[in-house]
PDB file of the backbone (N, CA, C, O) and the ligand in Angstrom, with CONECT records:
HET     ZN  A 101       1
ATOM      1  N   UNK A   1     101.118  41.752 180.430  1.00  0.00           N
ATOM      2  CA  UNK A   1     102.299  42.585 180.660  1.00  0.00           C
ATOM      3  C   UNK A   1     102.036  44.040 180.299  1.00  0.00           C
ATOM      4  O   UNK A   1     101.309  44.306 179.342  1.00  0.00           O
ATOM      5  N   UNK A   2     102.671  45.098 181.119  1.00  0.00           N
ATOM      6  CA  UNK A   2     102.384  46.587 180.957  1.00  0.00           C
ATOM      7  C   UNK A   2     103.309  46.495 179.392  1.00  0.00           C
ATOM      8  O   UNK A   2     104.184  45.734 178.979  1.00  0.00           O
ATOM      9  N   UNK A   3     102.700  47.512 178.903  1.00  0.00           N
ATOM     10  CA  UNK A   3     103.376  47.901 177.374  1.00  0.00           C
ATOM     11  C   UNK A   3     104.028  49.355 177.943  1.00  0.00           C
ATOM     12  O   UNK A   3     103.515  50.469 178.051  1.00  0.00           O
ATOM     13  N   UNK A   4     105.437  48.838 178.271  1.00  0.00           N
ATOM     14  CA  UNK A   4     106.229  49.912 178.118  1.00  0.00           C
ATOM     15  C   UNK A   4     106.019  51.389 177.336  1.00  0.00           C
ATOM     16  O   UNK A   4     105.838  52.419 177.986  1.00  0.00           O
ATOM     17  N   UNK A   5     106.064  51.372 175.901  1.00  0.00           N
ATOM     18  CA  UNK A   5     105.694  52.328 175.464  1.00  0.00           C
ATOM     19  C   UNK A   5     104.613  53.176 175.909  1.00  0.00           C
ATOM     20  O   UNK A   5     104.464  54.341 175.539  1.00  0.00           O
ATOM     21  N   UNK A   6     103.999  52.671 176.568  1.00  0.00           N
ATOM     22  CA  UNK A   6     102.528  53.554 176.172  1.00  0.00           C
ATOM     23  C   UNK A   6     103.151  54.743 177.963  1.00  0.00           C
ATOM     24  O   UNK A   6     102.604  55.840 178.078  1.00  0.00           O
ATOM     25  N   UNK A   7     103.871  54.450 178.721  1.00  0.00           N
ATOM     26  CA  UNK A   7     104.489  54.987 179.371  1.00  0.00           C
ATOM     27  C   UNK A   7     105.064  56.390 179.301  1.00  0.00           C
ATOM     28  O   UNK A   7     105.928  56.631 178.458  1.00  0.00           O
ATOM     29  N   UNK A   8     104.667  57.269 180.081  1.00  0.00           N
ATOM     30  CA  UNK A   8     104.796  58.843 180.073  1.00  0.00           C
ATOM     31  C   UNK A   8     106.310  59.012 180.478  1.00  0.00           C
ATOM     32  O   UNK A   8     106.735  59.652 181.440  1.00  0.00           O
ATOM     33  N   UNK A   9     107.119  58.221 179.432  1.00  0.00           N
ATOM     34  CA  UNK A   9     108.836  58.538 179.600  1.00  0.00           C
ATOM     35  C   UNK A   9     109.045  59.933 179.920  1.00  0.00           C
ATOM     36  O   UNK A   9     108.432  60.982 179.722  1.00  0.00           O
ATOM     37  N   UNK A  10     110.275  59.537 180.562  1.00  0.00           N
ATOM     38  CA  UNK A  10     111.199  61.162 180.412  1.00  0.00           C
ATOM     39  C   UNK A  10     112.389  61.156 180.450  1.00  0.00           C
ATOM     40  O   UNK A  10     112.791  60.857 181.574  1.00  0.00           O
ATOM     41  N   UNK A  11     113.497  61.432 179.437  1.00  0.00           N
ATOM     42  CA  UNK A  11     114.642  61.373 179.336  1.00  0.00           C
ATOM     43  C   UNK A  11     115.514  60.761 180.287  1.00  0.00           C
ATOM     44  O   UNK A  11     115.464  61.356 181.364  1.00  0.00           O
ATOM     45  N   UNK A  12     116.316  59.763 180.279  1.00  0.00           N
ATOM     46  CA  UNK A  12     116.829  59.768 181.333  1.00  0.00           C
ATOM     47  C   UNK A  12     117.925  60.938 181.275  1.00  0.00           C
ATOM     48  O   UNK A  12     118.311  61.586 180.302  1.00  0.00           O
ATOM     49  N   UNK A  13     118.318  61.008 182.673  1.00  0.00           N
ATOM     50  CA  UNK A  13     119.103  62.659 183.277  1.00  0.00           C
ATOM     51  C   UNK A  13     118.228  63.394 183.061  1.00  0.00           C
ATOM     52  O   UNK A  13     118.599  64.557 183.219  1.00  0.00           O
ATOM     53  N   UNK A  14     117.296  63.311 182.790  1.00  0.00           N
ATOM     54  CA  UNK A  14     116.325  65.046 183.264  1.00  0.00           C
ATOM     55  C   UNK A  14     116.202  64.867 184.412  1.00  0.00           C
ATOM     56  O   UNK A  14     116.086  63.747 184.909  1.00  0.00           O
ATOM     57  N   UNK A  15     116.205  66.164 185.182  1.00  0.00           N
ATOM     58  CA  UNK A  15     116.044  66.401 186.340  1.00  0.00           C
ATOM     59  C   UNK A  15     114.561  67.046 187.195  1.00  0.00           C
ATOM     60  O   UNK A  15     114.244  68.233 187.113  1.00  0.00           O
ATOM     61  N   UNK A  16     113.744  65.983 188.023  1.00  0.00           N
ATOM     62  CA  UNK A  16     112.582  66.497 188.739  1.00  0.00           C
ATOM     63  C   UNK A  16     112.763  67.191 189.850  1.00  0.00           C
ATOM     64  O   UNK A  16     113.519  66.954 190.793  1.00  0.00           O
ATOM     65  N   UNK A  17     111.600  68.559 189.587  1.00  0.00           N
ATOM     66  CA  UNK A  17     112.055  68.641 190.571  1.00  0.00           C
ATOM     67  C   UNK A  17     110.707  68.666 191.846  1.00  0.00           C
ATOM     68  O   UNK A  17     109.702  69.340 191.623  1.00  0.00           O
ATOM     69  N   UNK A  18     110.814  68.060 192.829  1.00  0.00           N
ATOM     70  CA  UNK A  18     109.614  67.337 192.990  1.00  0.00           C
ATOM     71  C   UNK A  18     109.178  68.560 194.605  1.00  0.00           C
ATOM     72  O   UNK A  18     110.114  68.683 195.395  1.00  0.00           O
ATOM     73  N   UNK A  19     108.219  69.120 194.859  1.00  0.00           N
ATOM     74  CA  UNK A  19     107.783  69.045 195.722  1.00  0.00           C
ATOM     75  C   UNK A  19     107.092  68.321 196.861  1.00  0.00           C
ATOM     76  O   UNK A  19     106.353  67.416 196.472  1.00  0.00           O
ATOM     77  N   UNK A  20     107.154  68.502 198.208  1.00  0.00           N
ATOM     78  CA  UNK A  20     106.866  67.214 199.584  1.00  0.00           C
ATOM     79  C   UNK A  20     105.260  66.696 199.004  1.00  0.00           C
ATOM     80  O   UNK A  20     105.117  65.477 198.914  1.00  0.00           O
ATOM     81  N   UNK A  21     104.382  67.348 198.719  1.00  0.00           N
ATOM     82  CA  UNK A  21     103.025  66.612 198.004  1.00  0.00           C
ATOM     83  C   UNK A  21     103.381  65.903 196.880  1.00  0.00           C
ATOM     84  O   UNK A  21     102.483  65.062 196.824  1.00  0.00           O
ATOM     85  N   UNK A  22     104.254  65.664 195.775  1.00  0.00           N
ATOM     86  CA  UNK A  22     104.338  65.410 194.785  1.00  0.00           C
ATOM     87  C   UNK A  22     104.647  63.891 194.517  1.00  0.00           C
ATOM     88  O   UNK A  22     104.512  63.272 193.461  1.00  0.00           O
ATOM     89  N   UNK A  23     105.151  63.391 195.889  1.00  0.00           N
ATOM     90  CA  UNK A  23     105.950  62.181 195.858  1.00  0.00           C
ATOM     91  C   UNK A  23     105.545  61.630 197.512  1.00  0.00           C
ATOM     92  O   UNK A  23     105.145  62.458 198.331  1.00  0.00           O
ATOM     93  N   UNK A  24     105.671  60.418 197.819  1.00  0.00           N
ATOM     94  CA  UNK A  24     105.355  60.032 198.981  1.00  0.00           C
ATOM     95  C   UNK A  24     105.999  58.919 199.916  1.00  0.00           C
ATOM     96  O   UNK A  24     105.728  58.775 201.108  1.00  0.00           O
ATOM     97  N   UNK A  25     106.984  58.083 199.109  1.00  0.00           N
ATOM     98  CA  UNK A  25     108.236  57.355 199.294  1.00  0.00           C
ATOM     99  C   UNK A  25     109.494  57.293 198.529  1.00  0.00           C
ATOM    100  O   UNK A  25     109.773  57.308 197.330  1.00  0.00           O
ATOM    101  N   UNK A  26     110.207  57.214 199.714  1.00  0.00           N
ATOM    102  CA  UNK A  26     112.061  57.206 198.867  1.00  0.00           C
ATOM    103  C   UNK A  26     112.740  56.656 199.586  1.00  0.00           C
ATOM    104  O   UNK A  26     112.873  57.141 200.710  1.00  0.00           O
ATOM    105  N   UNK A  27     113.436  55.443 199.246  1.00  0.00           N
ATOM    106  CA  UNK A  27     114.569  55.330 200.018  1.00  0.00           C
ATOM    107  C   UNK A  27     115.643  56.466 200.670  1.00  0.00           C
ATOM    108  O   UNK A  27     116.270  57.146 199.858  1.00  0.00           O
ATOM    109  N   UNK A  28     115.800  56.622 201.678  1.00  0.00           N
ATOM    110  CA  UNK A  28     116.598  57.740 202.361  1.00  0.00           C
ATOM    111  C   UNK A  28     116.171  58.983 201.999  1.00  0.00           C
ATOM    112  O   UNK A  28     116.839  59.959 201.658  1.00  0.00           O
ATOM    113  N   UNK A  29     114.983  58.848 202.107  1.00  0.00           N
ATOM    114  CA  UNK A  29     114.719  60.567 202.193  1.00  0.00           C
ATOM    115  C   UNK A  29     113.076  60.796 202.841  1.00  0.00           C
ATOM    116  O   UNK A  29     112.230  59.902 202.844  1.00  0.00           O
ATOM    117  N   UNK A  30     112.895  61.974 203.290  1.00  0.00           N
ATOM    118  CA  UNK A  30     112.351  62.786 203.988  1.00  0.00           C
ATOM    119  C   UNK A  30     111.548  62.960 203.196  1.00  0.00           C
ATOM    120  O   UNK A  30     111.757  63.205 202.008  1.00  0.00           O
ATOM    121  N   UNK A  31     109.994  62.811 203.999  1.00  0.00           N
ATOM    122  CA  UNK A  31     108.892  62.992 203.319  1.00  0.00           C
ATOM    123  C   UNK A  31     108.146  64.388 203.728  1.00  0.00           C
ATOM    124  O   UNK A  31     107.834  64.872 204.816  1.00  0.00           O
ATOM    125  N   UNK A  32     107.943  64.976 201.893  1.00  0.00           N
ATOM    126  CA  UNK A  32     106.810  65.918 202.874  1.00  0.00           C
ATOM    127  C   UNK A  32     108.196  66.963 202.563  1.00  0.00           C
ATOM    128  O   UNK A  32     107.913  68.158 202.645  1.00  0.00           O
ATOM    129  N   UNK A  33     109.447  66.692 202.266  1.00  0.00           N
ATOM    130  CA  UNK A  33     110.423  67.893 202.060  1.00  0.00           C
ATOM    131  C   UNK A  33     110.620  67.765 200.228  1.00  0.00           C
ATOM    132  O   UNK A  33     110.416  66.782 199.516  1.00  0.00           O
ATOM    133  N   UNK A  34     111.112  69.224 199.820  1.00  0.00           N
ATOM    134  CA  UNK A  34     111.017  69.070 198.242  1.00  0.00           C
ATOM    135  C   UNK A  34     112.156  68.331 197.919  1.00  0.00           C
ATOM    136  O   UNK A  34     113.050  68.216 198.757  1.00  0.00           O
ATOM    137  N   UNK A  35     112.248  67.799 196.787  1.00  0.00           N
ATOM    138  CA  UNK A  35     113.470  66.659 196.860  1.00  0.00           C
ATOM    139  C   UNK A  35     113.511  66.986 195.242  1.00  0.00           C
ATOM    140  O   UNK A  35     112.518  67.235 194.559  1.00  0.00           O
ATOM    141  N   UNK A  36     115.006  66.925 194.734  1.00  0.00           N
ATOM    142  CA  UNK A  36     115.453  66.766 193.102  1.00  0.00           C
ATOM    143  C   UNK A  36     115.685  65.262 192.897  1.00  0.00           C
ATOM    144  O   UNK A  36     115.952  64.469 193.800  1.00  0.00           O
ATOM    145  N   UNK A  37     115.541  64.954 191.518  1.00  0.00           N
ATOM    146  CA  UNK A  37     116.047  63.516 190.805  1.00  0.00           C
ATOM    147  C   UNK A  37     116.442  63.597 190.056  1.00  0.00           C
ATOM    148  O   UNK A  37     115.983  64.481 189.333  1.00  0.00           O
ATOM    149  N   UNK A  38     117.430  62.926 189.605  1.00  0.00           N
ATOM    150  CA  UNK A  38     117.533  62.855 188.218  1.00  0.00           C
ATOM    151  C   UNK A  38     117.279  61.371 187.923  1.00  0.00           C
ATOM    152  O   UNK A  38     117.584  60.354 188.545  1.00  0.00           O
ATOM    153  N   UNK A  39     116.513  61.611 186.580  1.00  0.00           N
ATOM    154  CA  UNK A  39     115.628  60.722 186.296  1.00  0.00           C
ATOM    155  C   UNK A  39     116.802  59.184 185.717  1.00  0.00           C
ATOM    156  O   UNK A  39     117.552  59.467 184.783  1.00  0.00           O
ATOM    157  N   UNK A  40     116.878  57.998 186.165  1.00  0.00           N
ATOM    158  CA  UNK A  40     117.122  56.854 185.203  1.00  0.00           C
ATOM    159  C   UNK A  40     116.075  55.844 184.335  1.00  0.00           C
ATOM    160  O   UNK A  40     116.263  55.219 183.292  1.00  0.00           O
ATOM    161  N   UNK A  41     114.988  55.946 185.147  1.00  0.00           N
ATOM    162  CA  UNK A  41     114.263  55.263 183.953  1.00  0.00           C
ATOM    163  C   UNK A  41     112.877  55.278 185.307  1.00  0.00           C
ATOM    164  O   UNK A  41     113.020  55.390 186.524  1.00  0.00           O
ATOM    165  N   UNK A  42     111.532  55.113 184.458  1.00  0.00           N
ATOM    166  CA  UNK A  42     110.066  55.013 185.161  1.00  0.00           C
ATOM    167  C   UNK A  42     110.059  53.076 184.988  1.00  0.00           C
ATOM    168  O   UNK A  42     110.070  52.410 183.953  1.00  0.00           O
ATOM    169  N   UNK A  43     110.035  52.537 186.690  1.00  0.00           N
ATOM    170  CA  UNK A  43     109.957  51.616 186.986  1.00  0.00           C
ATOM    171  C   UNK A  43     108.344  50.672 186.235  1.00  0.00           C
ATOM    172  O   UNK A  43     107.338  50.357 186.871  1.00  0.00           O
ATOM    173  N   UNK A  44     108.669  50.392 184.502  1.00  0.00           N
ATOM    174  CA  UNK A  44     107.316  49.925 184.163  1.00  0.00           C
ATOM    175  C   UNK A  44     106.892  48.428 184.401  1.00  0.00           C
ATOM    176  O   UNK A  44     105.784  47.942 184.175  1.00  0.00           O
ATOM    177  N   UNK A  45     107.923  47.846 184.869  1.00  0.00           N
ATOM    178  CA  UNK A  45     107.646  46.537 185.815  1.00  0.00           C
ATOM    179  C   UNK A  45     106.818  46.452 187.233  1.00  0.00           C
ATOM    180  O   UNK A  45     106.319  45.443 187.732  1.00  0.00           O
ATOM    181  N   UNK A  46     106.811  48.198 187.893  1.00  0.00           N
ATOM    182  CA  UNK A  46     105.963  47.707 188.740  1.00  0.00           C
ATOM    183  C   UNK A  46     104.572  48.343 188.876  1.00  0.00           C
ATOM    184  O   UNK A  46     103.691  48.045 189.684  1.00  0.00           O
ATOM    185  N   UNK A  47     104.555  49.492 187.702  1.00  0.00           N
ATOM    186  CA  UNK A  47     103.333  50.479 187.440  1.00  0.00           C
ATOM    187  C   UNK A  47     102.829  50.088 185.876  1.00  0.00           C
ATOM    188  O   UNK A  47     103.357  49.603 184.875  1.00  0.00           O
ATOM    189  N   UNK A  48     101.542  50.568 186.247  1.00  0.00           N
ATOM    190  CA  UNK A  48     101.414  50.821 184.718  1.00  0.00           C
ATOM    191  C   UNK A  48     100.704  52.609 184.546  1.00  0.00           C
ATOM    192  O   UNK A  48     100.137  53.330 185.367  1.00  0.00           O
ATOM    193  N   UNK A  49     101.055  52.805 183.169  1.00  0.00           N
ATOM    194  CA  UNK A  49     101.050  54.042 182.563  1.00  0.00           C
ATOM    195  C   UNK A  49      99.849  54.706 183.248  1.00  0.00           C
ATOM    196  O   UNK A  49     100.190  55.849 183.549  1.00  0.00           O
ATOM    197  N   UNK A  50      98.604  54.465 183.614  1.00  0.00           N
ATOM    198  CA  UNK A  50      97.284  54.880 184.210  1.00  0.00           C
ATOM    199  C   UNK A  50      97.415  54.841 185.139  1.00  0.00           C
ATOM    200  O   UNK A  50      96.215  54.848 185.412  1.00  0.00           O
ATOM    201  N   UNK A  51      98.059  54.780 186.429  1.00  0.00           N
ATOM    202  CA  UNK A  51      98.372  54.982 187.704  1.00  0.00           C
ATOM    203  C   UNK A  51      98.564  56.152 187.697  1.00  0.00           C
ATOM    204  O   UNK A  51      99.104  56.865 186.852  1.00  0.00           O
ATOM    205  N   UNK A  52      97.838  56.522 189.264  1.00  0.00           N
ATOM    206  CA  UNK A  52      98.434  58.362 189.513  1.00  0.00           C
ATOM    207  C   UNK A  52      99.735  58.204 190.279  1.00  0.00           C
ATOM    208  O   UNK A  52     100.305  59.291 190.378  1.00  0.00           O
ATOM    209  N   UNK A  53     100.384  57.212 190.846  1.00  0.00           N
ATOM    210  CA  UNK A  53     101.910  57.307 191.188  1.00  0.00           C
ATOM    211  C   UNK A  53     102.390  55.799 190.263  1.00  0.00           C
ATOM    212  O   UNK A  53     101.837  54.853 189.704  1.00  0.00           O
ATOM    213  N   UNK A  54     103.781  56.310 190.536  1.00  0.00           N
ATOM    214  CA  UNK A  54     104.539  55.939 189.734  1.00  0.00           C
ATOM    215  C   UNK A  54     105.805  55.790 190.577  1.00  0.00           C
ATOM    216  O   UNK A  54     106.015  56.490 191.567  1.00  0.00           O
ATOM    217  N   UNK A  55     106.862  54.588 190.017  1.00  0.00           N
ATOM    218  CA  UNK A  55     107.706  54.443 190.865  1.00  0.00           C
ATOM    219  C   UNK A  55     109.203  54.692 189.834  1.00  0.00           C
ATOM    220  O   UNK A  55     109.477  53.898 188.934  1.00  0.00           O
ATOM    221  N   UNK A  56     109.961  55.759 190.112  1.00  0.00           N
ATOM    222  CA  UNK A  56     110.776  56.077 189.489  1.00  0.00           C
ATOM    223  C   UNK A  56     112.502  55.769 189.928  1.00  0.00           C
ATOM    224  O   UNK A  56     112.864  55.788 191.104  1.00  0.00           O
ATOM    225  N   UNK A  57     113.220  55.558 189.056  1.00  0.00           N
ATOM    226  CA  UNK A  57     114.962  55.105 189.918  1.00  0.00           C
ATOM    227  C   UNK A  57     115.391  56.552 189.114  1.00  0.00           C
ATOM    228  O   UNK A  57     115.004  57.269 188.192  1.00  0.00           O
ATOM    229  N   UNK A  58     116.245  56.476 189.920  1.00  0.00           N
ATOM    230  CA  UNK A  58     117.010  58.012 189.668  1.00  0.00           C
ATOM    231  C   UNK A  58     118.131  57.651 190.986  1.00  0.00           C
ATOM    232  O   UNK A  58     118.424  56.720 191.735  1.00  0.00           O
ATOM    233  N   UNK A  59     118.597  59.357 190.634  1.00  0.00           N
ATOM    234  CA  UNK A  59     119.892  59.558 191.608  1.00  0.00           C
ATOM    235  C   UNK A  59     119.956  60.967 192.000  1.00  0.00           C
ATOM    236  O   UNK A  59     119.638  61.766 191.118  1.00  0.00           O
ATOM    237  N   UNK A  60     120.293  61.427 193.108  1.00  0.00           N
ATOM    238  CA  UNK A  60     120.563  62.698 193.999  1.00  0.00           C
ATOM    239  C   UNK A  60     121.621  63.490 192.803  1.00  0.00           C
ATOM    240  O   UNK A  60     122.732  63.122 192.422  1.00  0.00           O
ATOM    241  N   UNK A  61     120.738  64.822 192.349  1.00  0.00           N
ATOM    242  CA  UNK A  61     122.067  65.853 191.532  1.00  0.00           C
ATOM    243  C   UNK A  61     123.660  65.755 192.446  1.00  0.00           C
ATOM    244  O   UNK A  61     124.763  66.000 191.959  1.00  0.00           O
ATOM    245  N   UNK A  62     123.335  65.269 194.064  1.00  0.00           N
ATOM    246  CA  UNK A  62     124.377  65.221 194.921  1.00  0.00           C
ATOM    247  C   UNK A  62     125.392  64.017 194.459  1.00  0.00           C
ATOM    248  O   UNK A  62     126.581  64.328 194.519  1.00  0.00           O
ATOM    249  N   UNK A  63     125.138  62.872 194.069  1.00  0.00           N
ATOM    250  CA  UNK A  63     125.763  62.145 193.412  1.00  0.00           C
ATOM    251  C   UNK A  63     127.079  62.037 193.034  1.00  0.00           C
ATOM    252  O   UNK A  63     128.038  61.383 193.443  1.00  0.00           O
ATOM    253  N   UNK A  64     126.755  63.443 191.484  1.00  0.00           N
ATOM    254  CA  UNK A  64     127.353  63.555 190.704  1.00  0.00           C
ATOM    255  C   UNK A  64     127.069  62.759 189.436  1.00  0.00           C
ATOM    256  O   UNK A  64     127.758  62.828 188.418  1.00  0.00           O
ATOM    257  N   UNK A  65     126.115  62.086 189.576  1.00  0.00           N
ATOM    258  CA  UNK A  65     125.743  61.335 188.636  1.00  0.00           C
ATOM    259  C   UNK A  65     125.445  61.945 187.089  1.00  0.00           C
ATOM    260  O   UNK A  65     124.538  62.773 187.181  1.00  0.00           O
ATOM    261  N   UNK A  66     125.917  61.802 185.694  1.00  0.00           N
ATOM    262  CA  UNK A  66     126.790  60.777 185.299  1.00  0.00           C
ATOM    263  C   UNK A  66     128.385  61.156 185.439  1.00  0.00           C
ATOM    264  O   UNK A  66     129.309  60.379 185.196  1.00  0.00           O
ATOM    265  N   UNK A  67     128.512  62.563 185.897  1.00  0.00           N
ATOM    266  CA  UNK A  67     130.042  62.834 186.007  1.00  0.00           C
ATOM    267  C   UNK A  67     130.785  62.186 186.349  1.00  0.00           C
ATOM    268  O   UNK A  67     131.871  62.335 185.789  1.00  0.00           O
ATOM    269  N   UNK A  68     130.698  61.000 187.531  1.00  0.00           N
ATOM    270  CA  UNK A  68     131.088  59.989 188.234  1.00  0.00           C
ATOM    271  C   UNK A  68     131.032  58.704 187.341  1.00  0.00           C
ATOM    272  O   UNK A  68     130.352  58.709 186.315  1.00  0.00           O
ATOM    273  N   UNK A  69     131.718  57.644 187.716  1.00  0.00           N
ATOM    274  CA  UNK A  69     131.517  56.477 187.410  1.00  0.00           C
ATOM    275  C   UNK A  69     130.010  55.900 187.039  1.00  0.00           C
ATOM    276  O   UNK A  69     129.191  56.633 187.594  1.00  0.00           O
ATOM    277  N   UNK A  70     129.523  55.116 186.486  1.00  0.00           N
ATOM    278  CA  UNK A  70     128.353  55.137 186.498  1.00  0.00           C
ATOM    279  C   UNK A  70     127.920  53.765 187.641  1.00  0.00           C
ATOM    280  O   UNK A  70     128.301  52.607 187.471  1.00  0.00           O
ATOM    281  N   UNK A  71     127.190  54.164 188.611  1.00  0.00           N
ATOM    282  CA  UNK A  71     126.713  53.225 189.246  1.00  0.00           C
ATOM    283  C   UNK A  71     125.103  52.686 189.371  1.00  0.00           C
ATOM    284  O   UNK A  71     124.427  53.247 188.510  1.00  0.00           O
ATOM    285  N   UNK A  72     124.496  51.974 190.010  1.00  0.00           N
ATOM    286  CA  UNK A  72     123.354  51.567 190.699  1.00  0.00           C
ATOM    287  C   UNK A  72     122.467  53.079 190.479  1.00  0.00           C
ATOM    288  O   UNK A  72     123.076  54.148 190.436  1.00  0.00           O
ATOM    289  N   UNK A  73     121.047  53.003 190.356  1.00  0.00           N
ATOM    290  CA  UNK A  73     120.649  54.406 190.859  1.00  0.00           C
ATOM    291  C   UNK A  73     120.425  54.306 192.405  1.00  0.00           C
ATOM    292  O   UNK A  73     120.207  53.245 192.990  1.00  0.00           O
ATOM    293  N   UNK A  74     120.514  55.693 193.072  1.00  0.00           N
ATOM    294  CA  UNK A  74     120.835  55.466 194.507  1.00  0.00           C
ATOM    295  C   UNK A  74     119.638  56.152 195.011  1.00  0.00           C
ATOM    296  O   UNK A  74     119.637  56.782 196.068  1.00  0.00           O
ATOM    297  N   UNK A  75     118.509  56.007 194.159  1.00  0.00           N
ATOM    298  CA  UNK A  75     117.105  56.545 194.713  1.00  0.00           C
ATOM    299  C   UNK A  75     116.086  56.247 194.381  1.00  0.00           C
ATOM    300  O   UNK A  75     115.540  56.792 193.421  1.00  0.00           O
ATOM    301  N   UNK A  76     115.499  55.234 195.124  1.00  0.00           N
ATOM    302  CA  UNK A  76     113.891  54.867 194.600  1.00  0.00           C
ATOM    303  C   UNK A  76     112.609  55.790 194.994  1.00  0.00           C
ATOM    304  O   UNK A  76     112.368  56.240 196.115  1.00  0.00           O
ATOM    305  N   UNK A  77     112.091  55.907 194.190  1.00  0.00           N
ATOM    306  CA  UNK A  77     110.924  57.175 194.664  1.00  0.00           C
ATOM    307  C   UNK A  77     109.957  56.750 194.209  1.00  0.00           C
ATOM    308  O   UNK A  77     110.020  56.010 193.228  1.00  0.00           O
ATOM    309  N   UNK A  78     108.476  57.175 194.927  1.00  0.00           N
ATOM    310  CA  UNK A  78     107.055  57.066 194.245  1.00  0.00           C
ATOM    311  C   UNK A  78     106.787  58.384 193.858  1.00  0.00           C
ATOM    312  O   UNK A  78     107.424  59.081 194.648  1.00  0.00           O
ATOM    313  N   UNK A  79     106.202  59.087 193.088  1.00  0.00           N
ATOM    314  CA  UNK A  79     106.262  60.464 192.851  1.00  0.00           C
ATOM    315  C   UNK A  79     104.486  60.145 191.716  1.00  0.00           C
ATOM    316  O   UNK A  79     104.320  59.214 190.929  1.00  0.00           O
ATOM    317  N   UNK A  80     103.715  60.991 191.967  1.00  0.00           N
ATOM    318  CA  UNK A  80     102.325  61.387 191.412  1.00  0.00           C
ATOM    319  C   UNK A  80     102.586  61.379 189.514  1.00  0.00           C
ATOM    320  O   UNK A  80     102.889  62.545 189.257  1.00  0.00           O
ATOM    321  N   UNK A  81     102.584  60.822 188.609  1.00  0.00           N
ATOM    322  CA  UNK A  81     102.347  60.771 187.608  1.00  0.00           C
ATOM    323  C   UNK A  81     102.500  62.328 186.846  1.00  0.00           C
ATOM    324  O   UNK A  81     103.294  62.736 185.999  1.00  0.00           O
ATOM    325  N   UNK A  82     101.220  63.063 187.648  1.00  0.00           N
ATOM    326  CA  UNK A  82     101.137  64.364 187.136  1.00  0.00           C
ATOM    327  C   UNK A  82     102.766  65.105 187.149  1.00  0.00           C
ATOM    328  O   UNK A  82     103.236  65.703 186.181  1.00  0.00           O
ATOM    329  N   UNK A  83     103.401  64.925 188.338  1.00  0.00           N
ATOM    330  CA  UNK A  83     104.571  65.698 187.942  1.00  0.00           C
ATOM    331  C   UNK A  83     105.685  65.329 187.007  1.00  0.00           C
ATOM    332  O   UNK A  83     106.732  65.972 187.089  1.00  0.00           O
ATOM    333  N   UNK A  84     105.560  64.250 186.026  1.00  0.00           N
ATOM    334  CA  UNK A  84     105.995  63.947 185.018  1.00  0.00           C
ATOM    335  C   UNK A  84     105.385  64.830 183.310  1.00  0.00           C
ATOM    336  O   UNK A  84     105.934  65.124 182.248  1.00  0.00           O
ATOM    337  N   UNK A  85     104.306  64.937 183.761  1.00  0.00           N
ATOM    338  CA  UNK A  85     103.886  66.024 182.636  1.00  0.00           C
ATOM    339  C   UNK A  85     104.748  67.328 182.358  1.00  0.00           C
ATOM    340  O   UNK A  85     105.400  67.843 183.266  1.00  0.00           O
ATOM    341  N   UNK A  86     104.733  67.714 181.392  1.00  0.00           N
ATOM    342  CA  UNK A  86     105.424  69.108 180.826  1.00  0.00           C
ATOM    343  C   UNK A  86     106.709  69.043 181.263  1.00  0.00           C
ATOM    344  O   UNK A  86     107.320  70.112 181.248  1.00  0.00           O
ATOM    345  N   UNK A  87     107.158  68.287 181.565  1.00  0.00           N
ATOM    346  CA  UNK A  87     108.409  68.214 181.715  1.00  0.00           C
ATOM    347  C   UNK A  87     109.580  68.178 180.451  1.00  0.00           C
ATOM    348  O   UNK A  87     109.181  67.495 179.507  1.00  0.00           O
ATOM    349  N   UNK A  88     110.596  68.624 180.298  1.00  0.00           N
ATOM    350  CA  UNK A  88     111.477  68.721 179.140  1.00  0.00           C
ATOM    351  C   UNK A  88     112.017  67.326 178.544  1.00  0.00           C
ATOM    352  O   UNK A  88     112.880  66.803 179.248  1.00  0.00           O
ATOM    353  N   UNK A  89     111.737  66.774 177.615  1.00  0.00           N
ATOM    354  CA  UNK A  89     112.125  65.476 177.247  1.00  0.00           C
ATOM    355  C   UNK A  89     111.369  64.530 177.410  1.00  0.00           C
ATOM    356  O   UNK A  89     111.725  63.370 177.205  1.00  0.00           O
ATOM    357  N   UNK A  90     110.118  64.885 177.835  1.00  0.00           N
ATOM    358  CA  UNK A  90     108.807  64.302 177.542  1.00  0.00           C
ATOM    359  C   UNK A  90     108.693  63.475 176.280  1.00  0.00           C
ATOM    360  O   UNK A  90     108.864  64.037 175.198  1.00  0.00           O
ATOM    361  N   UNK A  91     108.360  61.921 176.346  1.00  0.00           N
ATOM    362  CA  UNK A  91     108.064  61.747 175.072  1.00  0.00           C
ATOM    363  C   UNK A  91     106.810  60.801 175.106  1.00  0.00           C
ATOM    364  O   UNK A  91     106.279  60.442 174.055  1.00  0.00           O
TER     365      UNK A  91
HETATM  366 ZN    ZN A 101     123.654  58.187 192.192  1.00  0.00          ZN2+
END
């Protein structure tokens, strides 16, 4: 089993902001265009920490998410590892 921890977390609600190279699948969205997330959690059930992509759930800043009710995240994404670095809430 992947050991969660050892996982390049990032806050959930921080917000990526991802350029069209940075990421390469999403449910409902356009590849190859820059796209925001806000982060709910790094999918460590289906990656592990040493992978250069990574599969992240999040939700569109369009949302409203958490201002809204809290629902489902409404965005699955693969996004390059590296753009999880230096990011704010890094832990
Ligand atoms: Zn949402």
């Amino acid at each position: 089993m992947t050991n969660a921890c050892a996982f390049p977390y990032v806050d959930p609600g921080a917000v990526l902001r991802l350029d069209g190279d940075q990421w390469s699948l999403g449910l409902d969205s356009t590849r190859g265009t820059h796209i925001d997330v806000v982060v709910y959690r790094v999918r460590a059930d289906v990656t592990a920490p040493e992978d250069e992509w990574l599969w992240v759930l999040g939700h569109r800043p369009e949302c409203g998410y958490p201002a809204v009710d809290q629902h489902p995240p409404c965005i699955e994404i693969r996004l390059r590892s590296a753009a999880l670095h230096g990011k704010a809430g890094l832990r």
